[in-house]
C-alpha positions, 0 to 999 in steps of 0.5 A: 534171459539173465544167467549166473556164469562161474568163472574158473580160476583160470579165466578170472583175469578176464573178470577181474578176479570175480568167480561168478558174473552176470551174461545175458542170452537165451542160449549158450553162444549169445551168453558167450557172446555178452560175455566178450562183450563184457570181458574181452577175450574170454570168448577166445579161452572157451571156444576154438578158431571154428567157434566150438566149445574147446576140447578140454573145457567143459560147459554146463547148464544146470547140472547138464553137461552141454556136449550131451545137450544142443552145444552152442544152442543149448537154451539158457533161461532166465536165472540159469546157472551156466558153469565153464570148467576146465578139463584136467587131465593127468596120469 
């Protein structure tokens, strides 16, 4: 399955500066998985030492926030828009 991925402006040195790439994977984890493959280290930035979604990012697909759906086993089907977005926090 191939899935539409934004980049935040944050990670877009891993893209060379493109806002939106290409990933292929029928899930969550396997789009994150070509991504690395693609661009090296990005893998690293959205997930944690234990292979979870970091705290403060947040990944959606669709309009669906993956937290409130199967996490890394979220399906992604073809032509999917899959949104990494970082949290951000102030007071």
């Amino acid at each position: 399955m191939s899935v539409q991925v934004r980049i935040p402006t944050i990670l877009r040195n891993y893209t060379s500066g493109e806002s939106e790439v290409t990933a292929d994977g029928s899930t969550l984890a396997q789009v994150i998985d070509d991504l690395e493959g693609s661009y090296p280290g990005i893998k690293s930035r959205i997930l944690d030492e234990q292979g979870q979604i970091r705290r403060f990012v947040n990944v959606y697909v669709g309009n669906d926030d993956v937290r409130f759906l199967d996490a890394l086993q979220t399906p992604t089907q073809d032509g999917a828009q899959v949104s990494v977005i970082p949290a951000v926090a102030g007071g």
